[in-house]
N, C-alpha and C positions, 0 to 999 in steps of 0.2 A: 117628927113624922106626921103627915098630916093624916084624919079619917080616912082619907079615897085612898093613899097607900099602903094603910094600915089592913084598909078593908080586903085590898091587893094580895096583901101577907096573906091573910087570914084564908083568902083562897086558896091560892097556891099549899097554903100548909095543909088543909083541908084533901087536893088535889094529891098529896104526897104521902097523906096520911091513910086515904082508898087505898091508893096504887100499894103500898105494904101491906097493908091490912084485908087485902081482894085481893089476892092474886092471881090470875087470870078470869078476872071478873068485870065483866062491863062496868064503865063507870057512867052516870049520866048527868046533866047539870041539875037535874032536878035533887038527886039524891047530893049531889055537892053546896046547891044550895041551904037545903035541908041541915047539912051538917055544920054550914055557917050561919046558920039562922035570919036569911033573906032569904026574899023571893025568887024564879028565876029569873025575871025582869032585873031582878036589882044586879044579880051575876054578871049578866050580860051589859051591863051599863061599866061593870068593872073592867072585864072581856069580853068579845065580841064573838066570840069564838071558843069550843074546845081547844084547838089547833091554838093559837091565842095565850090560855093556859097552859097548854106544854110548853112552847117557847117562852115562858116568862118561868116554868122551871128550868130550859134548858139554859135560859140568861146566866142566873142561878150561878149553873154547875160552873159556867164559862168563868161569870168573875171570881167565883171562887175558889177556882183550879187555876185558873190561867195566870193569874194576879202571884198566884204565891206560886207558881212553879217557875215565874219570871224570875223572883227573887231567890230560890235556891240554884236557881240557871247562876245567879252574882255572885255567887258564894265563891269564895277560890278555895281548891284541895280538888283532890282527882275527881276526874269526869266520870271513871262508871260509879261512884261514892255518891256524887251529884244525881246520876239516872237513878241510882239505889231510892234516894230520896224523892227525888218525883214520882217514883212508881208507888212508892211506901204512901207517899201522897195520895194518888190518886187509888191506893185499894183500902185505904184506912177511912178517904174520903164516902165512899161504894159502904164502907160497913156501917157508918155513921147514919146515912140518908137513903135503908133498903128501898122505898121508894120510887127514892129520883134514879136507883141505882137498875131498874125494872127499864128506866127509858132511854138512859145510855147501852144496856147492853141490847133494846129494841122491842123488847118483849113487851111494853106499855105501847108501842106505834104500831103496833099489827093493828090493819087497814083505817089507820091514821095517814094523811097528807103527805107527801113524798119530800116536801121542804122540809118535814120534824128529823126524818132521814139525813136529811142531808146537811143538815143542823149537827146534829152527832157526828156523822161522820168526820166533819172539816173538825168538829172538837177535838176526837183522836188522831185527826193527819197532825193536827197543831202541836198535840202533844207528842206524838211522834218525829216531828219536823226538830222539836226541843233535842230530844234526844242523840238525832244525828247531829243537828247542832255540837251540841257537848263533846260529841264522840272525833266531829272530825276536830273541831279546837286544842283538841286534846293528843293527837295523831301529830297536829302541826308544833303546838306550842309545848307540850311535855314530851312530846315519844313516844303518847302509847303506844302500843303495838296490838293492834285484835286479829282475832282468829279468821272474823270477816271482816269482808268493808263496812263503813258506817251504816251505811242504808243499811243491809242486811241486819248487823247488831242490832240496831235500834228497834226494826220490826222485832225481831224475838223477844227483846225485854219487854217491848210494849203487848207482845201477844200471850206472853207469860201472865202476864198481872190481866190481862181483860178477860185469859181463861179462867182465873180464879174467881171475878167476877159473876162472869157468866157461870159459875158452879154455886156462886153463891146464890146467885137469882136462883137455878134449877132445882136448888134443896128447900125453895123457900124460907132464905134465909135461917140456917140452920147451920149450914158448912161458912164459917166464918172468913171470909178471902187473905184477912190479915194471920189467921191461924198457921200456916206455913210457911207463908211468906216468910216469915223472919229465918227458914232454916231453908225456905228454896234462893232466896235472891245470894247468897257466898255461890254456891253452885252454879248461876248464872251468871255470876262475876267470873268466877272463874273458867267459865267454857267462853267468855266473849272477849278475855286476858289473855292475850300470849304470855306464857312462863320467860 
């Protein structure tokens, strides 16, 4: 890894480490340079932009979600065991990085750039799109059988996990998203599982 990428990290972590530790608190590059120990000239030579900064955490979240929910997508055994997993994914992911996890649910882009917006959003249709994926493969190639159609299913599970999320932002990281989870997602299995 070369200095200018490293220097890169060290922002972005710097960036992630406000956004948790400020919670609803401006953040500004001054105080982000300060905490990396350059100037803001030098920030800006790393990014050129706040806006800049977010999207090189929302990259981030992308490869780091996207990449491994592809591979649990290949896994064979049943599809909502598979969504069980990506969602397990993605609210273990939200507990690990409070954070990044401020800018997926939005609360870090309040009157931020409409592209950071729209950034996140296509992240959750993606992950979303995952899910009905699974769900109708799974309709065709096993039989499952659900209570709704795919589209439908898939929003609920995925809206299930983003409210826990978004509770976890709201307590300030206090109410753990992963703490239920493991006794809500059987109950969601089984209300999107025909018997």
């Amino acid at each position: 890894m070369t200095a200018r990428s490293s220097r890169k990290d060290d922002i972005l972590q710097a960036l992630a480490s406000r956004l948790q530790n400020a919670p609803g608190g401006r953040i500004t590059t001054a105080a982000l340079a300060a905490d990396v120990g350059v100037s803001e000239a030098a920030l800006y030579r790393h990014f050129p932009s706040k806006t800049r900064m977010f999207e090189g955490l929302i990259e981030f979240v992308e490869e780091a979600l996207l990449g491994r929910i592809n591979t649990l997508a290949q896994e064979t055994g049943d599809a909502l065991t598979q969504c069980g997993k990506v969602l397990n994914l993605l609210v273990t992911f939200a507990e690990r990085n409070p954070g990044i996890t401020r800018i997926l649910n939005g609360d870090a882009l309040t009157g931020e750039t409409e592209r950071l917006h729209e950034r996140v959003e296509q992240l959750f249709e993606r992950i979303e799109a995952q899910l009905r994926q699974l769900l109708r493969e799974a309709e065709i190639r096993d039989g499952l059988k659900l209570t709704l159609p795919p589209t439908a299913a898939a929003n609920l599970l995925l809206a299930s996990a983003e409210g826990s999320i978004s509770q976890f932002v709201r307590s300030r990281f206090k109410t753990q998203p992963s703490q239920s989870w493991r006794e809500q997602w059987p109950v969601l299995d089984s209300a999107v599982r025909k018997a």
